[in-house]
mmCIF file as Biopython writes it, N, C-alpha, C and O atoms, coordinates in Angstrom:
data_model
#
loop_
_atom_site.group_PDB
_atom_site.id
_atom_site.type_symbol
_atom_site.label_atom_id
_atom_site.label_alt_id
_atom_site.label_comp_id
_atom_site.label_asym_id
_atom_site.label_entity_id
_atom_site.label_seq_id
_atom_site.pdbx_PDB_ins_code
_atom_site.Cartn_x
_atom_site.Cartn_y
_atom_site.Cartn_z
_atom_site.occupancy
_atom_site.B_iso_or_equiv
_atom_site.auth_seq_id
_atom_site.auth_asym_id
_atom_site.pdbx_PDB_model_num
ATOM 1   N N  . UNK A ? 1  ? 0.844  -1.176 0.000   1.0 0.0 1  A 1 
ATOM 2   C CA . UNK A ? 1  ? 0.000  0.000  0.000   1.0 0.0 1  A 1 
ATOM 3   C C  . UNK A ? 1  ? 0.890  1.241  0.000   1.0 0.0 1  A 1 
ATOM 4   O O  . UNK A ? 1  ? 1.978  1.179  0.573   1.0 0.0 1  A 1 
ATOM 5   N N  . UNK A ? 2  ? 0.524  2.291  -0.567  1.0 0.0 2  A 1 
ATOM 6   C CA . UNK A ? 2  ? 1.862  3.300  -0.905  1.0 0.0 2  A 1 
ATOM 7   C C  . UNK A ? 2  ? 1.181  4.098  0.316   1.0 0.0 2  A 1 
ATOM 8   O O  . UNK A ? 2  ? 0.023  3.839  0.645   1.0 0.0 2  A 1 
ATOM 9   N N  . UNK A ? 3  ? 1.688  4.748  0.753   1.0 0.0 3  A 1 
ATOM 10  C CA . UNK A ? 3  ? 1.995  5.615  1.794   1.0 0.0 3  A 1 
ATOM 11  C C  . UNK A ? 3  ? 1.555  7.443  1.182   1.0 0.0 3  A 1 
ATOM 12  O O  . UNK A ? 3  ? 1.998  8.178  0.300   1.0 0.0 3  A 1 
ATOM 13  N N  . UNK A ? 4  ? 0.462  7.553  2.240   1.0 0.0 4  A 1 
ATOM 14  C CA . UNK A ? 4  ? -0.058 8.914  1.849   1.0 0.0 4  A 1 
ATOM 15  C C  . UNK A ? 4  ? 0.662  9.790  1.876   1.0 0.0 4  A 1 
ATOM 16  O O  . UNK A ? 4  ? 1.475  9.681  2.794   1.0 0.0 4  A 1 
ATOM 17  N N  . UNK A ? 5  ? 0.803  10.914 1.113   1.0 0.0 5  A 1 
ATOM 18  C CA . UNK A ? 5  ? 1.480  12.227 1.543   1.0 0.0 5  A 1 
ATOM 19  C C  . UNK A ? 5  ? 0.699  13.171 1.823   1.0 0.0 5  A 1 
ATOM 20  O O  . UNK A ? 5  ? -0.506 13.336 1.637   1.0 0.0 5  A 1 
ATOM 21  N N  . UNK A ? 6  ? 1.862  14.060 2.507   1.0 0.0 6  A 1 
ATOM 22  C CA . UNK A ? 6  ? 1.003  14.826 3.468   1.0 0.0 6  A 1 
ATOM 23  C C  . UNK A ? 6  ? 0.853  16.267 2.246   1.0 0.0 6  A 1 
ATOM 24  O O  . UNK A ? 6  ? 1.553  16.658 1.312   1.0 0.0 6  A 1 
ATOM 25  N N  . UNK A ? 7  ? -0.571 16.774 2.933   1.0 0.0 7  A 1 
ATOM 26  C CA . UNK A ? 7  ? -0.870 17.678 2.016   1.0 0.0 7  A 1 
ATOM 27  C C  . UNK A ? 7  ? 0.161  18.913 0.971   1.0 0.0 7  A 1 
ATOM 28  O O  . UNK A ? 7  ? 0.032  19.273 -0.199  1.0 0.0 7  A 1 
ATOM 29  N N  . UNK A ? 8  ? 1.230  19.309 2.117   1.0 0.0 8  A 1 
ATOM 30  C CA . UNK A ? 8  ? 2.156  20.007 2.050   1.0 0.0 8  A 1 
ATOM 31  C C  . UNK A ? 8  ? 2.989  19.760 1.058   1.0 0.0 8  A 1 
ATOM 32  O O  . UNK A ? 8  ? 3.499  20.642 0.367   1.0 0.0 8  A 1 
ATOM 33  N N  . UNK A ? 9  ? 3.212  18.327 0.902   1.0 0.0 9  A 1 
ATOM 34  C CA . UNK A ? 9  ? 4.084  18.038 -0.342  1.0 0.0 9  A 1 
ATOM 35  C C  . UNK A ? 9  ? 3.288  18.147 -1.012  1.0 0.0 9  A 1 
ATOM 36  O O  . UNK A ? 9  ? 3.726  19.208 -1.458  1.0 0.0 9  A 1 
ATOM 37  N N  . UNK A ? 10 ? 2.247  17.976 -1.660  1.0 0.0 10 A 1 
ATOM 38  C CA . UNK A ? 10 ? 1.312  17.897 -2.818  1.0 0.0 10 A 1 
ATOM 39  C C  . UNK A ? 10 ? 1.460  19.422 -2.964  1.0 0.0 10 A 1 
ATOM 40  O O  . UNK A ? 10 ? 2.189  19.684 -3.921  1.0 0.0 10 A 1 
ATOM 41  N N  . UNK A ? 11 ? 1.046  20.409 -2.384  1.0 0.0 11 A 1 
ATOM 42  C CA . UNK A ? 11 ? 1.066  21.694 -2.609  1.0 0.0 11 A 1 
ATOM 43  C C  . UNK A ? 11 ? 2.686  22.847 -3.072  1.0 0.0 11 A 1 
ATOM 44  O O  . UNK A ? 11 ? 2.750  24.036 -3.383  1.0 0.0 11 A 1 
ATOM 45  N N  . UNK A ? 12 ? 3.957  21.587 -2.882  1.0 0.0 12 A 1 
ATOM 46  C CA . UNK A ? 12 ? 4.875  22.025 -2.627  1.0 0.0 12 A 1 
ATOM 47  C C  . UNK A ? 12 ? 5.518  21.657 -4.226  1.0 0.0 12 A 1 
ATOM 48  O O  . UNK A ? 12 ? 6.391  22.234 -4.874  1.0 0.0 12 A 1 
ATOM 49  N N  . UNK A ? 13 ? 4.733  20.519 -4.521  1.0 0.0 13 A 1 
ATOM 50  C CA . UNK A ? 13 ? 5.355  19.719 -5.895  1.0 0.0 13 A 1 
ATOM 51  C C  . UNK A ? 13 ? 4.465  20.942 -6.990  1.0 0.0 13 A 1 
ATOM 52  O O  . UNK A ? 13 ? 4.869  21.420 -8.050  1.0 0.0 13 A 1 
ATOM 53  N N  . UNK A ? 14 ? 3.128  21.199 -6.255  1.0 0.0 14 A 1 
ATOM 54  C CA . UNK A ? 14 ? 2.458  22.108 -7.504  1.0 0.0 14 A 1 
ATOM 55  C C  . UNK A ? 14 ? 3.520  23.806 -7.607  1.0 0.0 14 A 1 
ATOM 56  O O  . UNK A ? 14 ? 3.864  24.543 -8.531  1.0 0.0 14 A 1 
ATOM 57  N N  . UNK A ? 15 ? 3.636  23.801 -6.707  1.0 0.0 15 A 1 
ATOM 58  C CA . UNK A ? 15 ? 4.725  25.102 -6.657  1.0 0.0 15 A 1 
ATOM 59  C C  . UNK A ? 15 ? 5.537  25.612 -7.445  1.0 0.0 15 A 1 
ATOM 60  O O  . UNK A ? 15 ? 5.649  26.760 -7.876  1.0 0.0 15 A 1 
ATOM 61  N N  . UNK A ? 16 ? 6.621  23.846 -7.764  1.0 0.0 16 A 1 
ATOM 62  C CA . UNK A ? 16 ? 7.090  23.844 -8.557  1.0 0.0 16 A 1 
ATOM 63  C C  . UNK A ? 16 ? 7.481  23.663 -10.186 1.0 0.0 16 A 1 
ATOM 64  O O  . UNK A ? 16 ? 8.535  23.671 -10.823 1.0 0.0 16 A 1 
ATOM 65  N N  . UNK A ? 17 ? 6.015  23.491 -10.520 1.0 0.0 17 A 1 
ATOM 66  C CA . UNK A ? 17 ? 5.381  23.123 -11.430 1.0 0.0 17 A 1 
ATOM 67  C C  . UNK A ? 17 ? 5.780  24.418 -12.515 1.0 0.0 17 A 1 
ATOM 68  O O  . UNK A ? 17 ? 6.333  24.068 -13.557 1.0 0.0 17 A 1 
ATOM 69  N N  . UNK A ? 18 ? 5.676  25.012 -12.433 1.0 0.0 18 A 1 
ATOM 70  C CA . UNK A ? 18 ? 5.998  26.492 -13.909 1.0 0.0 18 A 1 
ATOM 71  C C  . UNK A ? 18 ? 6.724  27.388 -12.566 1.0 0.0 18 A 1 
ATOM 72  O O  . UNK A ? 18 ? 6.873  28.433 -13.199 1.0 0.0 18 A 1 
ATOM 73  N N  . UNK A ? 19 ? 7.043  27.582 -11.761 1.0 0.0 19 A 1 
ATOM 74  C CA . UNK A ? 19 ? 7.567  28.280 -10.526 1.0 0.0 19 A 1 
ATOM 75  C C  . UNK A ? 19 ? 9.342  28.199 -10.800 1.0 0.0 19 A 1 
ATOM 76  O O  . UNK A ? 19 ? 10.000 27.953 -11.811 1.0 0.0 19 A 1 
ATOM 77  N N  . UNK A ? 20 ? 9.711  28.522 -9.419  1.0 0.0 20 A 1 
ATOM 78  C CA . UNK A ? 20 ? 11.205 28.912 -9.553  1.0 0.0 20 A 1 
ATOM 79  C C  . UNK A ? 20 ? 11.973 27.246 -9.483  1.0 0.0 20 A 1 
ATOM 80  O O  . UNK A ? 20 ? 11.507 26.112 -9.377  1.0 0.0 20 A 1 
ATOM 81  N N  . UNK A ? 21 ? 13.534 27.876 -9.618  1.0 0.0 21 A 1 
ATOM 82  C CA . UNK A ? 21 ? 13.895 26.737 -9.535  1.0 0.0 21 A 1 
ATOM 83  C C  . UNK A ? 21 ? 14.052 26.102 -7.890  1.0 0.0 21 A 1 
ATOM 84  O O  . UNK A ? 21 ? 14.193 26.846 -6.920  1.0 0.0 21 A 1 
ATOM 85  N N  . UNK A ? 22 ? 13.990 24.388 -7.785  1.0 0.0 22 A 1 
ATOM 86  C CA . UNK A ? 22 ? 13.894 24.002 -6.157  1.0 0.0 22 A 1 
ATOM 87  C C  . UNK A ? 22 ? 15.380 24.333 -5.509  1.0 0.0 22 A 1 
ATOM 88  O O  . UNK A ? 22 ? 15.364 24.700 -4.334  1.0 0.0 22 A 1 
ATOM 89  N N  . UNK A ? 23 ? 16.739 24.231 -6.209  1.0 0.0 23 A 1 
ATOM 90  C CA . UNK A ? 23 ? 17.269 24.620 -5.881  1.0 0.0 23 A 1 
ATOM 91  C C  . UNK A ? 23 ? 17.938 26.178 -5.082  1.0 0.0 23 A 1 
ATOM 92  O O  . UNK A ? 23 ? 18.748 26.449 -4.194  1.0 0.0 23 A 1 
ATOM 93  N N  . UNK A ? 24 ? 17.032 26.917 -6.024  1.0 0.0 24 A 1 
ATOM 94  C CA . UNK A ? 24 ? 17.477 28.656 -5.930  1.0 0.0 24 A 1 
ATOM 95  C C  . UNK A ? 24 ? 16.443 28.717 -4.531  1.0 0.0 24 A 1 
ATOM 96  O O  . UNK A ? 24 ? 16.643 29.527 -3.626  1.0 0.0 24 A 1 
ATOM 97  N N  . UNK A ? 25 ? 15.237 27.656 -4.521  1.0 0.0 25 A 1 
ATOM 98  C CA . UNK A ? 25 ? 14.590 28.247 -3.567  1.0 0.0 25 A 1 
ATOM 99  C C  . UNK A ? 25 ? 15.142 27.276 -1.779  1.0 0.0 25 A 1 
ATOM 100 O O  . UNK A ? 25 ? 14.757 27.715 -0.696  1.0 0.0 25 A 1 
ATOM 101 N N  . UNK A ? 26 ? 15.870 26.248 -1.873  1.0 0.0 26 A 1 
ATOM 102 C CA . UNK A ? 26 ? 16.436 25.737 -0.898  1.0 0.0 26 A 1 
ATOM 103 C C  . UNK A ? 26 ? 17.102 26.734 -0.542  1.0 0.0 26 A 1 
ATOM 104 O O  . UNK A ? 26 ? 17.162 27.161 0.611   1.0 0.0 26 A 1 
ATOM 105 N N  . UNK A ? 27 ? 17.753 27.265 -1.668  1.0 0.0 27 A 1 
ATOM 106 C CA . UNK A ? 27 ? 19.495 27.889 -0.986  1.0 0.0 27 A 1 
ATOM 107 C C  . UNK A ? 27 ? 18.839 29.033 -0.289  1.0 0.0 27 A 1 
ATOM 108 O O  . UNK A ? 27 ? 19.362 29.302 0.793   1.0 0.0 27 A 1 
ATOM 109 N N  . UNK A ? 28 ? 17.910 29.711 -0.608  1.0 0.0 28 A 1 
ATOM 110 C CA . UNK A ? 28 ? 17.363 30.874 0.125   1.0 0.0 28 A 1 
ATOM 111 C C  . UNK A ? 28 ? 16.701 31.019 1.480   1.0 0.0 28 A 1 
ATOM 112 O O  . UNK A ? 28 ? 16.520 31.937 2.280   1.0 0.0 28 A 1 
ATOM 113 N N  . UNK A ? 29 ? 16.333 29.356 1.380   1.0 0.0 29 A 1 
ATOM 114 C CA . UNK A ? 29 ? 15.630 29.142 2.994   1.0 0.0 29 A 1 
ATOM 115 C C  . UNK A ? 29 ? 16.850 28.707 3.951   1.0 0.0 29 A 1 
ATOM 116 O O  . UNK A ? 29 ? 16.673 28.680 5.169   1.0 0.0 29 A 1 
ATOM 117 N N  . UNK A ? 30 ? 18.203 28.338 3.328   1.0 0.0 30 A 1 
ATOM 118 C CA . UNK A ? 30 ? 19.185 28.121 4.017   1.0 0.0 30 A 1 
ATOM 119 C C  . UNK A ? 30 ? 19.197 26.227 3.893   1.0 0.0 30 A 1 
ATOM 120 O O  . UNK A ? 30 ? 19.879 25.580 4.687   1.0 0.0 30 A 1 
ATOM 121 N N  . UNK A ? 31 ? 18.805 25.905 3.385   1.0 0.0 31 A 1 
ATOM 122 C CA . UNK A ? 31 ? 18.582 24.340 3.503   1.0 0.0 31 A 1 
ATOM 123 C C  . UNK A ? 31 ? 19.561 23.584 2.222   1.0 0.0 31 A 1 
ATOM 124 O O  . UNK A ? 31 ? 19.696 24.297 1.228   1.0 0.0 31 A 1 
ATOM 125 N N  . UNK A ? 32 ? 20.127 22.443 2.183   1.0 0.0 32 A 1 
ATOM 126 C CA . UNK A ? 32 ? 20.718 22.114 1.305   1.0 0.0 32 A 1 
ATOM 127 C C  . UNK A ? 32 ? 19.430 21.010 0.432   1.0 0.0 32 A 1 
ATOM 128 O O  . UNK A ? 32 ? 18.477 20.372 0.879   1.0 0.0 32 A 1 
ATOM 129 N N  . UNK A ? 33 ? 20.033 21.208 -1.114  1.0 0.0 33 A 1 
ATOM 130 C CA . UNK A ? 33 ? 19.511 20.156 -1.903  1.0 0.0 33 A 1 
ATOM 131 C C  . UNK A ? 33 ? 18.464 18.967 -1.360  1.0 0.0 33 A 1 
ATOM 132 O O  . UNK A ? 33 ? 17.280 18.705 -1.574  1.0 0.0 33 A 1 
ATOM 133 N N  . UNK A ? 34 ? 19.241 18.544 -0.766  1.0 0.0 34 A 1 
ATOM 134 C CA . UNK A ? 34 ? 19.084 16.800 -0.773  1.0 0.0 34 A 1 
ATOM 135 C C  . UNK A ? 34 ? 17.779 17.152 0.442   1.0 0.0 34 A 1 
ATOM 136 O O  . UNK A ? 34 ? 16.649 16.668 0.397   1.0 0.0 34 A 1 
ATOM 137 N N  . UNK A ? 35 ? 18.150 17.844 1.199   1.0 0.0 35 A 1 
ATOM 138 C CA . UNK A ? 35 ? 17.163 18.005 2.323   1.0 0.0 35 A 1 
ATOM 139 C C  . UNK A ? 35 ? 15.579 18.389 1.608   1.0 0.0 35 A 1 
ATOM 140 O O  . UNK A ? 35 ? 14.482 17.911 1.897   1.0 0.0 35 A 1 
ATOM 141 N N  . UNK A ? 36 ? 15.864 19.223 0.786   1.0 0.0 36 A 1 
ATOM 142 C CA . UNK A ? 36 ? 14.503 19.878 -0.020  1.0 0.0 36 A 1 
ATOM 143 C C  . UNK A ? 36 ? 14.035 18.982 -0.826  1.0 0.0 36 A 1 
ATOM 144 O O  . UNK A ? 36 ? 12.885 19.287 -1.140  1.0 0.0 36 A 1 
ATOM 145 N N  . UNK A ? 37 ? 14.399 17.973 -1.334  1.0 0.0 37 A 1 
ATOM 146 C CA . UNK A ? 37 ? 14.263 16.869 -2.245  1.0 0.0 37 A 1 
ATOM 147 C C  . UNK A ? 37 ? 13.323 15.807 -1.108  1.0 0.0 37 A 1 
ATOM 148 O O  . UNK A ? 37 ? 12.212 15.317 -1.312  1.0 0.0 37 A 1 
ATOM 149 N N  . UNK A ? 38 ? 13.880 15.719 -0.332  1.0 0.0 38 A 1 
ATOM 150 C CA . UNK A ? 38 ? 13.302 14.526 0.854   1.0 0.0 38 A 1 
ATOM 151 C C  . UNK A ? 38 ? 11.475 15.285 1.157   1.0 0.0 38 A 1 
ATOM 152 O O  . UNK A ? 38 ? 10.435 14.679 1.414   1.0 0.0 38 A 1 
ATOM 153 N N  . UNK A ? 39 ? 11.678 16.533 1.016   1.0 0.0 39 A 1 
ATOM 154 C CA . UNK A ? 39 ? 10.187 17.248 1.495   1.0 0.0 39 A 1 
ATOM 155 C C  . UNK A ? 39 ? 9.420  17.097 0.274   1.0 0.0 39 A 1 
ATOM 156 O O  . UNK A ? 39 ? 8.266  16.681 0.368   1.0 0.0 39 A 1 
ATOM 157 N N  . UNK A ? 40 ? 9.921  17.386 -0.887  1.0 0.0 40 A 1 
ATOM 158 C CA . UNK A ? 40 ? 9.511  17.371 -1.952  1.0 0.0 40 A 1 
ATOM 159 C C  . UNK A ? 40 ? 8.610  15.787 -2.469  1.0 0.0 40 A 1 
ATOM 160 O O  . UNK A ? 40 ? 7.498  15.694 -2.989  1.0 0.0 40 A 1 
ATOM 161 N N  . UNK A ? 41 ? 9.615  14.657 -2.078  1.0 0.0 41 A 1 
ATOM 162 C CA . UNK A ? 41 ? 9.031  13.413 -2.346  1.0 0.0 41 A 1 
ATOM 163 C C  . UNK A ? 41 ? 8.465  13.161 -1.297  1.0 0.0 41 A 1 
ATOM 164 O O  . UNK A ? 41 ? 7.732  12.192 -1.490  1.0 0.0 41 A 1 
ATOM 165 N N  . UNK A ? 42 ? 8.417  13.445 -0.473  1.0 0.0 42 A 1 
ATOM 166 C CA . UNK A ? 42 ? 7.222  12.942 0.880   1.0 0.0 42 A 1 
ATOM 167 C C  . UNK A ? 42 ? 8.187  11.978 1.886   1.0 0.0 42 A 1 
ATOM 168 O O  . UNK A ? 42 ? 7.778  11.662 3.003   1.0 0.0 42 A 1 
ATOM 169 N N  . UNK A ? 43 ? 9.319  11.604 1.454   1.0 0.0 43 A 1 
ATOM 170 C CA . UNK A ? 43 ? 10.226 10.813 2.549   1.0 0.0 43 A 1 
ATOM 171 C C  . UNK A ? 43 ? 10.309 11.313 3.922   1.0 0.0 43 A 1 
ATOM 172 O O  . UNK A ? 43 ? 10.441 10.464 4.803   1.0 0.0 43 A 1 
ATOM 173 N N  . UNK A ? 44 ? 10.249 12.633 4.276   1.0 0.0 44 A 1 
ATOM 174 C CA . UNK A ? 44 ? 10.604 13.463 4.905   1.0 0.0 44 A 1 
ATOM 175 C C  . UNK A ? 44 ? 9.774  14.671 5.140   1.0 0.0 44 A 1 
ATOM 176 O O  . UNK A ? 44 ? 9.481  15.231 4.083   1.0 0.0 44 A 1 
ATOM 177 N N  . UNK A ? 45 ? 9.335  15.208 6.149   1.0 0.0 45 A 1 
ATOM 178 C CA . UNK A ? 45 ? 7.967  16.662 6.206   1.0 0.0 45 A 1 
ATOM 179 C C  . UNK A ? 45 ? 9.210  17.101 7.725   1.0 0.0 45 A 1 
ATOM 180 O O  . UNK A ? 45 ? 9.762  16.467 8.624   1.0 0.0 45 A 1 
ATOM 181 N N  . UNK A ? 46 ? 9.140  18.851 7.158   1.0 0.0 46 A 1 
ATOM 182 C CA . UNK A ? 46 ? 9.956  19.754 7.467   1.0 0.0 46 A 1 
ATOM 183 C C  . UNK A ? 46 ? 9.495  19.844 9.225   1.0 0.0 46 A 1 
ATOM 184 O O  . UNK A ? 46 ? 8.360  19.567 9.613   1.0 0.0 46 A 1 
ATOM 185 N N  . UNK A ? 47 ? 10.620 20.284 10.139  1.0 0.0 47 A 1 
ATOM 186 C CA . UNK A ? 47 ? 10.327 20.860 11.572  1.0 0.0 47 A 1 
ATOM 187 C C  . UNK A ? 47 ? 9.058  22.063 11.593  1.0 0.0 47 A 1 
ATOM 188 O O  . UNK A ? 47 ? 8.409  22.566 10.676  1.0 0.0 47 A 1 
ATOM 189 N N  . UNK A ? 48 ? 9.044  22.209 12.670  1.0 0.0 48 A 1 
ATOM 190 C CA . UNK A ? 48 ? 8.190  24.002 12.524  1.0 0.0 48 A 1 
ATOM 191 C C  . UNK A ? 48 ? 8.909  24.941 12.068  1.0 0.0 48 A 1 
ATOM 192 O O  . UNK A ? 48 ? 8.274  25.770 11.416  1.0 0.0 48 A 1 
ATOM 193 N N  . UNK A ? 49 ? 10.224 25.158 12.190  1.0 0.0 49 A 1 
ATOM 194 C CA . UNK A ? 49 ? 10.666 26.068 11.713  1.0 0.0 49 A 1 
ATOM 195 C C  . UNK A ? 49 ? 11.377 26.304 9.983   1.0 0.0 49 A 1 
ATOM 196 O O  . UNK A ? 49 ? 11.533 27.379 9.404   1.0 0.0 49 A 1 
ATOM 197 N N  . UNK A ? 50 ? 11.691 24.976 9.498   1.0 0.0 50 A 1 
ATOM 198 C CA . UNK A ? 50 ? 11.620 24.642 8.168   1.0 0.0 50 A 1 
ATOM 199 C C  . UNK A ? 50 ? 10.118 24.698 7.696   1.0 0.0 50 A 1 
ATOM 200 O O  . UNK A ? 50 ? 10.037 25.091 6.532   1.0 0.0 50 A 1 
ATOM 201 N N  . UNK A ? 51 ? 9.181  24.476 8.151   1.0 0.0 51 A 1 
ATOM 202 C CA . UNK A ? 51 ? 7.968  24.511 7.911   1.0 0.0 51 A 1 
ATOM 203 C C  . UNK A ? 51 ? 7.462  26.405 7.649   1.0 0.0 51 A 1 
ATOM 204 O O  . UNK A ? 51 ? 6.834  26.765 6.653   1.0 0.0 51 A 1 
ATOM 205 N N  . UNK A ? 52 ? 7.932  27.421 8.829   1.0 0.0 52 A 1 
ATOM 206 C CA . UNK A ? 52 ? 7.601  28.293 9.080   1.0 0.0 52 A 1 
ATOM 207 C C  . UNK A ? 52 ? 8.055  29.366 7.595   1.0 0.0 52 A 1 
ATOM 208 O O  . UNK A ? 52 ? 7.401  30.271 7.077   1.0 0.0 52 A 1 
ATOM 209 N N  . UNK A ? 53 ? 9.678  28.705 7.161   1.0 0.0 53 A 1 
ATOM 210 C CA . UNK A ? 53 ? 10.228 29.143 6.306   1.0 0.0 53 A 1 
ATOM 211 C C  . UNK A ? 53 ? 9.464  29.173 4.933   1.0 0.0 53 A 1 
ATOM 212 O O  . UNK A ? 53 ? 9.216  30.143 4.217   1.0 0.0 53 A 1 
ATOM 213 N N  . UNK A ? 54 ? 9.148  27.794 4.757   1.0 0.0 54 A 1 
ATOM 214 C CA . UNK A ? 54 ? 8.311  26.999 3.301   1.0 0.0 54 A 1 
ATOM 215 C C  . UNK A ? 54 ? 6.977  28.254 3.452   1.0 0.0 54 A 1 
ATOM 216 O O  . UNK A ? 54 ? 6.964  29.193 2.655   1.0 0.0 54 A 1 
ATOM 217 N N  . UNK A ? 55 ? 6.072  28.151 4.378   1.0 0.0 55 A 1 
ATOM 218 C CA . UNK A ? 55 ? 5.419  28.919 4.527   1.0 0.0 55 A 1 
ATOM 219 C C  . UNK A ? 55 ? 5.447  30.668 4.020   1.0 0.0 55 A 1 
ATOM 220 O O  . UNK A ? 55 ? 4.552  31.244 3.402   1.0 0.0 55 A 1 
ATOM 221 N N  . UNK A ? 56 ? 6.671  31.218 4.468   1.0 0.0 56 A 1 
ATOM 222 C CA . UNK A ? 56 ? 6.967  32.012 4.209   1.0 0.0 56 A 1 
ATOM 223 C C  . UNK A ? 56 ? 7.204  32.556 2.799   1.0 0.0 56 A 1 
ATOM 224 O O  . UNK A ? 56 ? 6.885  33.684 2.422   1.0 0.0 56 A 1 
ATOM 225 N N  . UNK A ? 57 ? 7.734  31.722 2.154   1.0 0.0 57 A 1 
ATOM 226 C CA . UNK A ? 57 ? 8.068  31.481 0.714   1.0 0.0 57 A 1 
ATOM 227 C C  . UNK A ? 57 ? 7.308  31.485 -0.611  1.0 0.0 57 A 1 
ATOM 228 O O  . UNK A ? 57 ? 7.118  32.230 -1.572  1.0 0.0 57 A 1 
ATOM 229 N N  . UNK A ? 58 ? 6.814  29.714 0.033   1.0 0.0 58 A 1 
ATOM 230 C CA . UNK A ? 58 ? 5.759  29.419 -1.181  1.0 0.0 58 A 1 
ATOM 231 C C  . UNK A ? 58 ? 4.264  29.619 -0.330  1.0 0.0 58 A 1 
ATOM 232 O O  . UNK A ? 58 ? 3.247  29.202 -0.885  1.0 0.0 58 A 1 
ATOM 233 N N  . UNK A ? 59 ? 4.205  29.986 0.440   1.0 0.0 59 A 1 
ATOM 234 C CA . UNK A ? 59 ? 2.300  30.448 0.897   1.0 0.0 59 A 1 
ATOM 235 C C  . UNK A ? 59 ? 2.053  28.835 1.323   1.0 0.0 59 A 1 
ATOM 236 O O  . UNK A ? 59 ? 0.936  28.822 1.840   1.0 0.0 59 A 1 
ATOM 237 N N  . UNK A ? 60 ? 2.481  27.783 1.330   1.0 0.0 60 A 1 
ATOM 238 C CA . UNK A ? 60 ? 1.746  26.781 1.841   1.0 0.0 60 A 1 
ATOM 239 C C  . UNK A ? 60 ? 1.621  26.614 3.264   1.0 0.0 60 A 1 
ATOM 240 O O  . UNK A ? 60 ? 2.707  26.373 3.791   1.0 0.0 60 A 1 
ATOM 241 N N  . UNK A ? 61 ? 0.539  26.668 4.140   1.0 0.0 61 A 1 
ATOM 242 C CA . UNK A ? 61 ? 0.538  26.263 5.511   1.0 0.0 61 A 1 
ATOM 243 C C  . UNK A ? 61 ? 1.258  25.400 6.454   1.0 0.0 61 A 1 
ATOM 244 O O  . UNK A ? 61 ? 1.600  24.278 6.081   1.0 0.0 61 A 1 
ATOM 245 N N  . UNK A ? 62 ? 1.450  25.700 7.316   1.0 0.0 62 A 1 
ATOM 246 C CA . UNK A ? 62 ? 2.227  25.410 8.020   1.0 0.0 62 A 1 
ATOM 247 C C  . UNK A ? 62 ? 1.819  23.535 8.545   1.0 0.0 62 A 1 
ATOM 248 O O  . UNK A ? 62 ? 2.444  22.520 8.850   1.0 0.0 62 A 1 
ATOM 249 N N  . UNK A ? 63 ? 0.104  24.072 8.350   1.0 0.0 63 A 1 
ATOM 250 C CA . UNK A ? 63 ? -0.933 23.028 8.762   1.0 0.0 63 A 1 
ATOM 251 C C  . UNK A ? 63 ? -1.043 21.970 7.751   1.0 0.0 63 A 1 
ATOM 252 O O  . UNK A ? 63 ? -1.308 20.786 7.955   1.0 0.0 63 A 1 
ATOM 253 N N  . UNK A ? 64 ? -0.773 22.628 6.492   1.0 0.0 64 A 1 
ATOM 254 C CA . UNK A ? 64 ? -0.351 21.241 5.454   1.0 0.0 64 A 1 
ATOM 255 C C  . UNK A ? 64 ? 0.270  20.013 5.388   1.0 0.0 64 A 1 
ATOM 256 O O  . UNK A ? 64 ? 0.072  18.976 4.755   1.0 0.0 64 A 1 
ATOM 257 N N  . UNK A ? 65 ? 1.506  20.598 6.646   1.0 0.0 65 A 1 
ATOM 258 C CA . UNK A ? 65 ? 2.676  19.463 6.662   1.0 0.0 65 A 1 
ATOM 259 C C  . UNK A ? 65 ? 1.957  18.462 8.101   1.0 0.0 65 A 1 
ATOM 260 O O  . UNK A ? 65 ? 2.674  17.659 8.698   1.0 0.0 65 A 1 
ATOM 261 N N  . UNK A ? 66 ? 0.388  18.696 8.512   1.0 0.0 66 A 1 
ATOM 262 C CA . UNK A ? 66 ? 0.594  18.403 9.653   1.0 0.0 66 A 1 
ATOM 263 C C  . UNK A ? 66 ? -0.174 17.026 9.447   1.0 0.0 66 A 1 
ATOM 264 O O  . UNK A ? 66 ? -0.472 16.352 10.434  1.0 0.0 66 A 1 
ATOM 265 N N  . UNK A ? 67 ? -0.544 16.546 7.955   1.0 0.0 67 A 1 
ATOM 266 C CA . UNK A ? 67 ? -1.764 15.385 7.791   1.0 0.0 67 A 1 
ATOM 267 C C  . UNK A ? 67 ? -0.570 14.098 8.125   1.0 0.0 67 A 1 
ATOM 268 O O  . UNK A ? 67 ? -0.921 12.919 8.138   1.0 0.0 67 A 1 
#
C-alpha cells in the first residue's frame, strides 16, 4: 500500500510546477539540496521552523505538513 502524503508536499510539488527553480529556492531558505528533495518526495515533512520558512516562501501552511 503506498503511503499517503502529506498535504504540504502535494502543494509544494504544484509550486514547482511552472515556478522557480527548487534549488534557488532551498538555498534561500538556508537548507541544502538533498534536504529539499526529501520534502519534496514525501520521505521526509519539514520541523516548525523549516515549515515556518516553506510557509513564508511558497504560501503553503504550516498546517499542510501536519496530515
Amino acid at each position: 500500500m503506498a503511503k499517503k502524503l502529506p498535504q504540504g508536499t502535494k502543494l509544494l510539488r504544484a509550486f514547482f510546477k511552472d515556478g522557480p527553480q527548487q534549488s534557488q529556492v532551498a538555498t534561500e531558505l538556508g537548507m541544502c539540496r538533498q534536504e529539499f528533495t526529501h520534502f519534496l518526495s514525501g520521505r521526509r515533512v519539514p520541523n516548525l521552523k523549516k515549515a515556518l520558512l516553506l510557509e513564508k516562501r511558497t504560501g503553503i501552511p504550516v498546517s499542510a505538513w501536519m496530515s
